[in-house]
C-alpha positions as CSV (number, residue, x, y, z in Angstrom):
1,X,128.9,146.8,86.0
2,X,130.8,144.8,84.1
3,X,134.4,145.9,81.9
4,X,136.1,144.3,79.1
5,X,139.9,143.7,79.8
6,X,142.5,142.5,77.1
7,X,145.5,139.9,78.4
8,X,148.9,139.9,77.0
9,X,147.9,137.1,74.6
10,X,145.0,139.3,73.5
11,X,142.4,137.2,75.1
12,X,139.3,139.6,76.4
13,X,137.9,138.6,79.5
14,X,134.6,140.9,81.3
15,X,135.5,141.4,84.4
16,X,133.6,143.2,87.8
17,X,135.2,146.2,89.0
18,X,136.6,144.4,92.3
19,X,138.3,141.9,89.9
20,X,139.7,144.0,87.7
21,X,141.5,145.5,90.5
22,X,142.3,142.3,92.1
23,X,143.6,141.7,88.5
24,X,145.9,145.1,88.8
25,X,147.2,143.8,92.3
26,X,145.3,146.2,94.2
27,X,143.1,145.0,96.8
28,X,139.4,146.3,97.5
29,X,140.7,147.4,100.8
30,X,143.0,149.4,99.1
31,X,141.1,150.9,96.9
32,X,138.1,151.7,99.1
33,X,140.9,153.2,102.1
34,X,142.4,155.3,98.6
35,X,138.7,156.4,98.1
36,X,138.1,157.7,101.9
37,X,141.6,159.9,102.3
38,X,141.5,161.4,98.4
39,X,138.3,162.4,99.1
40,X,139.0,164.1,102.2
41,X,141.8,166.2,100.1
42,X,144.5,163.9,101.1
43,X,146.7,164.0,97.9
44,X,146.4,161.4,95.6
45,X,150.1,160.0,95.7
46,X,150.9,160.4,99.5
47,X,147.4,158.5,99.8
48,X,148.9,155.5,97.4
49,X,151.9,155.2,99.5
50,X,150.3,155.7,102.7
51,X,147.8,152.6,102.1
52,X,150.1,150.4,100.1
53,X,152.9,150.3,103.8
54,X,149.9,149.8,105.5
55,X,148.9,147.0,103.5
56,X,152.6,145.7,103.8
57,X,152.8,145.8,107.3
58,X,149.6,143.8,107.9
59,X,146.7,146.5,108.7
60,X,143.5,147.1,107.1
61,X,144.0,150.4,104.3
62,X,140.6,150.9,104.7
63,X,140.2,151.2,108.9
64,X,143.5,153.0,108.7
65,X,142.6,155.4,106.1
66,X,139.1,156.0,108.1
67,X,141.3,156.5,110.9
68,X,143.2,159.3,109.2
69,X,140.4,161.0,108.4
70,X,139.3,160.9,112.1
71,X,143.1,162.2,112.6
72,X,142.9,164.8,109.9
73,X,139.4,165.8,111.4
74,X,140.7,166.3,114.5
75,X,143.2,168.5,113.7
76,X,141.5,171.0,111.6
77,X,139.5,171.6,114.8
């Protein structure tokens, strides 16, 4: 699936979905690890913040947000 995204200088360009969030500064890691904790209930904006210092600090959002779940999982018993 392909979207249509306008530039500042009101050029439109069809991007994929993975570079339109490459094109937002968000990487796919990101967004998938986003995907796993939100839909385990994690709330949305604690889930942004939680991925985005985990990007910073060099780890995969993805494997750490799967790991969370794991966490999360094991807690609820």
């Amino acid at each position: 699936m392909r979207t249509f995204v306008v530039g500042r200088e009101g050029e439109t360009v069809a991007m994929s979905p993975e570079e339109r969030l490459t094109h937002m500064g968000v990487s796919p890691q990101l967004s998938a690890g986003y995907d796993v904790l939100t839909d385990d209930g994690y709330p949305p904006e604690k889930a942004a913040e939680l991925l985005a210092e985990a990007e910073r600090t060099g780890k995969d959002p993805e494997a750490f947000a799967q790991h969370m779940v794991k966490l999360r999982r094991a807690l609820r018993g």
